[in-house]
C-alpha positions as CSV (number, residue, x, y, z in Angstrom):
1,X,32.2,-48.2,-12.3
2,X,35.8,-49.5,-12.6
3,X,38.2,-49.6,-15.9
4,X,41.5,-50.8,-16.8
5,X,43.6,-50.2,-20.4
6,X,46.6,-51.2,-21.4
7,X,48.5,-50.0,-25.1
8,X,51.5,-52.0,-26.5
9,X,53.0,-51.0,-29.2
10,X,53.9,-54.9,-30.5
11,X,56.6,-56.4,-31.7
12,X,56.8,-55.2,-35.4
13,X,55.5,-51.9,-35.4
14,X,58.1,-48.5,-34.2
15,X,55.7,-46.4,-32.8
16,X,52.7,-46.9,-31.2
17,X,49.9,-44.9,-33.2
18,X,47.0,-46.2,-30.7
19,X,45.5,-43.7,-27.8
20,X,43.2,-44.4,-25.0
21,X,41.3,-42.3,-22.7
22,X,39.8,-43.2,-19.3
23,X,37.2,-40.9,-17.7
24,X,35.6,-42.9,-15.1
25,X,34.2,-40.0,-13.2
26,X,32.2,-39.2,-16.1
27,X,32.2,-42.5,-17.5
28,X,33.6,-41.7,-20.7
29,X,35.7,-44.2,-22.7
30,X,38.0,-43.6,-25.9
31,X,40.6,-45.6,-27.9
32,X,41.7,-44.2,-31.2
33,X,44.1,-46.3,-33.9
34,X,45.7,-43.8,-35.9
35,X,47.2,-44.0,-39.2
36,X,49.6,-42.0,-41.7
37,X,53.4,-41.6,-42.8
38,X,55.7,-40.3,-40.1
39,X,54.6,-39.3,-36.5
40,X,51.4,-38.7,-38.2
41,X,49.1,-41.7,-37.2
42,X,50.0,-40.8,-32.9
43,X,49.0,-37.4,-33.7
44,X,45.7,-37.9,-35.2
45,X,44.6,-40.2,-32.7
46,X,45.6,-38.2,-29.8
47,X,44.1,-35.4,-31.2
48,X,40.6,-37.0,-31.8
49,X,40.3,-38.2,-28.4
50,X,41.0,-35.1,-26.6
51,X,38.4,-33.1,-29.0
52,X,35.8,-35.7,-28.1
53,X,36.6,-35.8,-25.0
54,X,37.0,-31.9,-24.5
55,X,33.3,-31.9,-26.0
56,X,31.9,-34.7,-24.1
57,X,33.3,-34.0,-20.8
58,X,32.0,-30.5,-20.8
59,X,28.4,-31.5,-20.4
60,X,27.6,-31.5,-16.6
61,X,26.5,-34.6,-15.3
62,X,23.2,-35.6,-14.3
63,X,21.7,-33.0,-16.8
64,X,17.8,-33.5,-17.4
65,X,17.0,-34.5,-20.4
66,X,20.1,-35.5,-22.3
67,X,20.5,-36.2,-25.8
68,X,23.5,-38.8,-25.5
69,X,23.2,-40.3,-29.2
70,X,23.6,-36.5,-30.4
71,X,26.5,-36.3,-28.1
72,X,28.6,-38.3,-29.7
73,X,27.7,-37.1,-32.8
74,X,28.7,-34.0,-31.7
75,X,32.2,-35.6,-30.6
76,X,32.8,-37.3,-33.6
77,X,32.2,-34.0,-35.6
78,X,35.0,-32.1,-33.3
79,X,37.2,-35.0,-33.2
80,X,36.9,-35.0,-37.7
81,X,37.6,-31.4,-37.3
82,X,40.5,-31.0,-35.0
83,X,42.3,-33.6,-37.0
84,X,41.6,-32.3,-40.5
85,X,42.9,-28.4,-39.2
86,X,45.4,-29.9,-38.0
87,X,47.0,-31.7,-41.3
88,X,45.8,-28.6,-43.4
89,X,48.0,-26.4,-41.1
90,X,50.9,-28.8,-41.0
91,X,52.2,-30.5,-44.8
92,X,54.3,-33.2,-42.8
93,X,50.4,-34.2,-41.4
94,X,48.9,-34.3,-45.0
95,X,47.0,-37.7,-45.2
96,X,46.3,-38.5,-41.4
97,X,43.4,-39.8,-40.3
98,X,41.9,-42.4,-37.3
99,X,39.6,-44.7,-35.9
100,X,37.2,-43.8,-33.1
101,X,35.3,-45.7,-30.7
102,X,33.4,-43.8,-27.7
103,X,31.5,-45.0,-24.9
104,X,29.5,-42.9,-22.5
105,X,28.0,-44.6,-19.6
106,X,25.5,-43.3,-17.6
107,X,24.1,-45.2,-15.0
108,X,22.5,-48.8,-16.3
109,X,23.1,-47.1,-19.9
110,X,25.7,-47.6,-22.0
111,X,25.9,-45.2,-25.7
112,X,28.5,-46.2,-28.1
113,X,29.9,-44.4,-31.5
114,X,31.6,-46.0,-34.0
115,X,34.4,-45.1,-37.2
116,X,36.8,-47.7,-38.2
117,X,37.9,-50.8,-37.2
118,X,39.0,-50.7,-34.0
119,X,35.9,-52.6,-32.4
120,X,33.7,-53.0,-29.1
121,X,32.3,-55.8,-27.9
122,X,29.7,-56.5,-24.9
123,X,30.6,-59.4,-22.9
124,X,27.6,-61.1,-21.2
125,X,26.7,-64.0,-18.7
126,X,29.8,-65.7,-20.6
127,X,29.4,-64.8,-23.9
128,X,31.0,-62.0,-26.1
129,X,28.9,-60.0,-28.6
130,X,30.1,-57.8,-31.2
131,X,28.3,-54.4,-31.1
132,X,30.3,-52.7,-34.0
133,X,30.8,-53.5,-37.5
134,X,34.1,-53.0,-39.2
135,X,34.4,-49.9,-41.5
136,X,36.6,-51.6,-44.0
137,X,36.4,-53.0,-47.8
138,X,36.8,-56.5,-46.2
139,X,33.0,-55.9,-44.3
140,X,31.7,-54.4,-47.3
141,X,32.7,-57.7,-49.7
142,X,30.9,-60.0,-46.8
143,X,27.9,-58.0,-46.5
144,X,27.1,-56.5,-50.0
145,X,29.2,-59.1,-52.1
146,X,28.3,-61.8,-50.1
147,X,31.8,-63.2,-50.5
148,X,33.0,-65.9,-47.8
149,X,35.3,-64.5,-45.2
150,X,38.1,-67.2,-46.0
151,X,37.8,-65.8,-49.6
152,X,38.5,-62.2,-48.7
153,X,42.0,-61.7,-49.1
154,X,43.5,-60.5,-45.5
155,X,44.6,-56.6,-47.4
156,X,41.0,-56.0,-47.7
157,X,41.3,-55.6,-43.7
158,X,43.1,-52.7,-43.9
159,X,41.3,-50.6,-46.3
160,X,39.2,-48.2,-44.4
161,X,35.7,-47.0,-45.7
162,X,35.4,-44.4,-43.1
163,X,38.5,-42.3,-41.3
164,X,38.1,-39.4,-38.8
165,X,40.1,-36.8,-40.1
166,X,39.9,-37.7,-44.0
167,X,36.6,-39.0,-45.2
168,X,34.2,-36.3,-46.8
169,X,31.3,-37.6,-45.0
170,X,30.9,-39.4,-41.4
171,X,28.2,-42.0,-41.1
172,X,28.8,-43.5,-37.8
173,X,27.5,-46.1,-35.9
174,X,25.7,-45.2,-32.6
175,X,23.9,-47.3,-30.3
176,X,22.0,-47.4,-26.8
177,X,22.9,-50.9,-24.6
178,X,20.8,-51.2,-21.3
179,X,23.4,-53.3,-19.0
180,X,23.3,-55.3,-16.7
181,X,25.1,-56.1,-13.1
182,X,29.1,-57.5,-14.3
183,X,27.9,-56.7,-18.2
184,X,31.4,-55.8,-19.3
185,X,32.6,-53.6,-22.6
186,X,35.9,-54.5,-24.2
187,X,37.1,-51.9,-26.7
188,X,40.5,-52.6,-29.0
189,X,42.5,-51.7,-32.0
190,X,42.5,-54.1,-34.7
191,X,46.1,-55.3,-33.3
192,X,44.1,-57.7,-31.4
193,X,41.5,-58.5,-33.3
194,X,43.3,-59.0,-36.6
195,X,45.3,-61.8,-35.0
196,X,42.6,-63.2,-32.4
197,X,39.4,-64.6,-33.4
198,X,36.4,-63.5,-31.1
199,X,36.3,-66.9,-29.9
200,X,39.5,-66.3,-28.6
201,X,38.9,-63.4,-27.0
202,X,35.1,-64.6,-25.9
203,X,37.7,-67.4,-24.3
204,X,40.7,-65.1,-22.1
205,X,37.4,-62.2,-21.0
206,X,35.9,-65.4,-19.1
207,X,39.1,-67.6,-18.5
208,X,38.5,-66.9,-14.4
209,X,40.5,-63.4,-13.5
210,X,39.6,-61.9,-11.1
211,X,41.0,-58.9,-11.6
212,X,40.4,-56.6,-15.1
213,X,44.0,-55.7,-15.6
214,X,44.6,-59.5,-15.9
215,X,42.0,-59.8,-18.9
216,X,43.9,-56.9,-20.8
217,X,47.2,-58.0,-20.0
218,X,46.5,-61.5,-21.1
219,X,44.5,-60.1,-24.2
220,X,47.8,-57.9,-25.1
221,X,50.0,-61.1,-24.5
222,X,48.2,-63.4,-27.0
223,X,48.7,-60.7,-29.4
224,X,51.6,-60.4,-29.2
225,X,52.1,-63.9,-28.6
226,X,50.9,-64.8,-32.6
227,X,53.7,-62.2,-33.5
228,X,52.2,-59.0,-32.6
229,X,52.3,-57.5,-36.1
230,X,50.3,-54.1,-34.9
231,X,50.1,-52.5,-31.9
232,X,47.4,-53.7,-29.8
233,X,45.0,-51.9,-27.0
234,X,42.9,-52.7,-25.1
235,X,40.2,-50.9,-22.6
236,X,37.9,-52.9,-20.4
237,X,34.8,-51.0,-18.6
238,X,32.9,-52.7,-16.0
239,X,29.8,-50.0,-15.9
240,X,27.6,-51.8,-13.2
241,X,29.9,-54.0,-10.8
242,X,28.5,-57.4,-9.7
243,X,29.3,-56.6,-6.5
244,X,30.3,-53.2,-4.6
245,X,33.4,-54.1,-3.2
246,X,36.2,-56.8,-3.6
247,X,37.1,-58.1,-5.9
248,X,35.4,-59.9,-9.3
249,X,33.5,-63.2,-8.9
250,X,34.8,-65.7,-11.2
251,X,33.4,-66.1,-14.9
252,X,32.7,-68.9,-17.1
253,X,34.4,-69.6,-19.6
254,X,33.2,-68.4,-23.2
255,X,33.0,-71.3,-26.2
């Protein structure tokens, strides 16, 4: 299992509210987008990835038996709590809140949970899929309202359903992916995806690197590149190498 992430904070935005977390030894994955007035947005999403991973890297590995889908329930319940102590103990904090994505990978299994709008996507034999839906009024007009997307008015993007740290109730969404050998998993704030179609990223994940440190730093640039509004992250997992050693084989391209 290999990994690479990289966290920009753009080229509007003063501080970059995004955090990442990397546990390949226990193939754990985290990227938070936080938001709130102040200092407040890096706080909370700091804070809910170390409580989930605190939680989730506390389970030894190889345990018979394990319940990974309650796992990351459990994660997303300490990462909701640590954030919301936090801002009741703290006034300047009042209002903070985050996005979560997790991935756990164990062996040819991949479990994801999901709150917000940062995304994750699977990409495949050439073509990306989308494995999360976005926790935002924008997704709720398409799917309920059955409004076109090009009708939805681009503010709709940023107003958030569900936030760790603030909404009464969670309802996330968790999921079991069997994988296969070079199967990889992109995770990302919505600085990337809210100026990048998924064509375009479907396009720069099989563009021919051979390295995954190229793929997120080419992902970052075209952000950035169309203005970089937001900050932007990214975190590629490779859970089941094509090969065991060197380096990646080259990809087709993604239409």
């Amino acid at each position: 299992m290999r990994s690479t992430s990289k966290s920009d904070r753009g080229l509007v935005r003063e501080n970059n509210e995004d955090f990442l977390l990397a546990d390949e030894a226990k193939g754990i994955f985290l990227l938070a987008d936080g938001m709130g007035g102040g200092p407040a947005g890096e706080v909370a999403s700091e804070l809910a990835v170390r409580a989930a991973h605190e939680l989730l890297a506390g389970v030894p590995a190889g345990q018979a038996n394990l319940d990974h889908l309650r796992l990351l329930a459990e994660a997303l319940a300490a990462a909701h709590s640590a954030v919301a102590k936090k801002a009741l103990a703290e006034p300047s904090l009042e209002g903070m809140g985050t996005t979560l994505d997790m991935v756990l990978v164990d062996g040819a299994l991949a479990f994801t949970c999901h709150v917000g709008d940062s995304r994750i996507y699977l990409f495949r034999a050439g073509e990306l899929r989308q494995l999360t839906k976005d926790d935002n009024y924008a997704a709720v007009l398409a799917e309920l309202e059955k409004v076109p997307a090009e009708e939805i008015a681009t503010g709709y993007r940023h107003i958030l359903t569900q936030v760790v740290g603030i909404s009464d109730e969670l309802v996330p969404e968790i999921r079991r992916i069997e994988l296969k050998p070079a199967d990889l998993l992109l995770m990302c704030s919505d600085g990337l995806t809210g100026v990048l179609s998924n064509a375009e990223i479907g396009t720069v994940m099989g563009s021919g690197w051979r390295e995954l440190s190229e793929a997120a730093d080419t992902l970052v640039a075209a952000a950035n590149g169309k203005g970089g509004p937001d900050n932007v992250s990214v975190l590629i997992v490779e859970p089941v190498p094509a090969v065991a050693t060197g380096s990646l084989p080259m990809l087709p391209a993604a239409g």
